[in-house]
C-alpha positions, 0 to 999 in steps of 0.5 A, spaced: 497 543 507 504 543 507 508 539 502 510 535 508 504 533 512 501 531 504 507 526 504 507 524 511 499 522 510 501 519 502 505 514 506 500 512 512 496 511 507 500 508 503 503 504 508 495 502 511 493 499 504 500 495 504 498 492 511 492 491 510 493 487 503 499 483 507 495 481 512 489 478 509 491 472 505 494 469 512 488 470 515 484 467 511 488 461 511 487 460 518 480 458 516 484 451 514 489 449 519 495 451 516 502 450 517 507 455 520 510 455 513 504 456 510 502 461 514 509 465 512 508 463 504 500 466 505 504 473 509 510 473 503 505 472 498 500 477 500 506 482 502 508 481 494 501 483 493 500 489 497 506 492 493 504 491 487 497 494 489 501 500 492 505 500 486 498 500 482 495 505 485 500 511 486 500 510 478 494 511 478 494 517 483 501 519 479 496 520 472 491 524 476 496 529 479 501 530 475 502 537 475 501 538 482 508 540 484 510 544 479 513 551 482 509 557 482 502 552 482 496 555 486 493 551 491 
């Protein structure tokens, strides 16, 4: 796997848990009626959560894999 296609597949994945982590505080708050304004400060917040866990856990990743992209590394 080309350095390329393993970052391409980093941002979808990236993006996939932003997405779903964004979402989902809207969708709960459906369950109770909300106001459109609820509804985008339940996306905002969510939005700002699935940051921050993206954030988190490419931290974490970063830890695990720190040395992978030094020249002349086996694969």
């Amino acid at each position: 796997m080309s350095d390329a296609e393993r970052d391409a597949g980093n941002r979808r994945i990236k993006l996939g848990f932003l997405l779903l982590v964004a979402v989902s505080p809207p969708l709960i708050a459906l369950q109770w009626s909300p106001t459109p304004l609820e509804l985008l400060a339940a996306l905002g917040v969510g939005l700002l959560l699935g940051l921050l866990f993206v954030w988190y856990l490419g931290r974490l990743a970063g830890e695990f894999t720190g040395g992978s992209r030094r020249p002349g590394r086996r694969r």
